[in-house]
C-alpha positions in Angstrom: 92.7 110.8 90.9 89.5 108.8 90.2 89.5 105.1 90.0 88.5 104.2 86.1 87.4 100.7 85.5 89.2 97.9 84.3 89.0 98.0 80.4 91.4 95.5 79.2 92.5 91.8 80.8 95.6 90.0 78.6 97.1 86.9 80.7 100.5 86.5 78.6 102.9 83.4 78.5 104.0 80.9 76.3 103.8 77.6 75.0 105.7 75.0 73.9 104.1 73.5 71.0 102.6 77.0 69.2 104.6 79.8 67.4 104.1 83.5 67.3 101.8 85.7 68.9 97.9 84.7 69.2 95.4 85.4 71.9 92.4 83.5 73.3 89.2 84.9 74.2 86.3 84.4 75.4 83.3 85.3 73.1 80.2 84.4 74.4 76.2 85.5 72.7 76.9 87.8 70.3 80.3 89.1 71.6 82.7 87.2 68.8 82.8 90.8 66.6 84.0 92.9 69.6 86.3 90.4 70.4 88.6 89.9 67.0 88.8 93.8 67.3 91.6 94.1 70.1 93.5 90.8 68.5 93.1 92.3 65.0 95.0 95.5 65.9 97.7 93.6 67.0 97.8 91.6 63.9 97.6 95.3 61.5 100.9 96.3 63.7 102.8 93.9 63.7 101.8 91.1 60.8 105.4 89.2 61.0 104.8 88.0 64.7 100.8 88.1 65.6 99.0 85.0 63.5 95.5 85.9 63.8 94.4 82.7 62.0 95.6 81.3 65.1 93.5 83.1 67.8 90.5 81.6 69.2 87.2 83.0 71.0 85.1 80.2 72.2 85.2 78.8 75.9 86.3 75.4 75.2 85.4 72.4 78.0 86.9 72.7 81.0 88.4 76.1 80.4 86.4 77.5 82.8 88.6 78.5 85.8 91.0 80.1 83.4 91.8 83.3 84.4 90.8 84.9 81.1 87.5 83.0 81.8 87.0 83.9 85.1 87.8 87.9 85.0 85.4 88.1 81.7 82.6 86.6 83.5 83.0 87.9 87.2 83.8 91.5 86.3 82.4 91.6 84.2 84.5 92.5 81.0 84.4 91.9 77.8 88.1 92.7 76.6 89.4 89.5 78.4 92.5 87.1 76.6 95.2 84.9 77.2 
C-alpha cells in the first residue's frame, strides 16, 4: 500500500454557548473560496443541523496554536477546520 497524503484535517467537539453544526477554518491569501467548499457540502446534506451562516474562515488573534491553525500551516494543508 502507498502512503497518500493527508487531504482533510476536522478537529470536532462542542460548545456550550453555540447550536448545530459549523466549522472553522483557516482561510488565509486567497484561500476563503476553497475553503466554504468542504463546509458547504455539509450544509447541501444535511441543512436541518449544519448552519453555514455560522462557520468562519479567518484566523482570529490569538488563535494561532489551534490545532486547525497549526496542521494548516505546518503541513501544509489547506482543508484544515475545527
Amino acid at each position: 500500500h502507498a502512503l497518500q497524503p493527508v487531504r482533510l484535517y476536522v478537529d470536532l467537539h462542542g460548545h456550550s454557548r453555540k447550536h448545530n453544526v459549523f466549522m472553522y477554518g483557516c482561510a488565509e491569501k486567497g484561500e476563503a473560496v476553497l475553503q466554504k467548499v468542504f463546509p458547504l457540502l455539509l450544509a447541501r446534506r444535511a441543512p436541518h443541523a449544519f448552519a453555514f451562516r455560522a462557520c468562519s474562515y479567518a484566523v482570529k488573534k490569538g488563535k494561532d496554536c489551534t490545532a486547525r491553525v497549526v496542521v494548516h500551516r505546518e503541513l501544509p494543508l489547506l482543508f484544515s477546520y475545527t
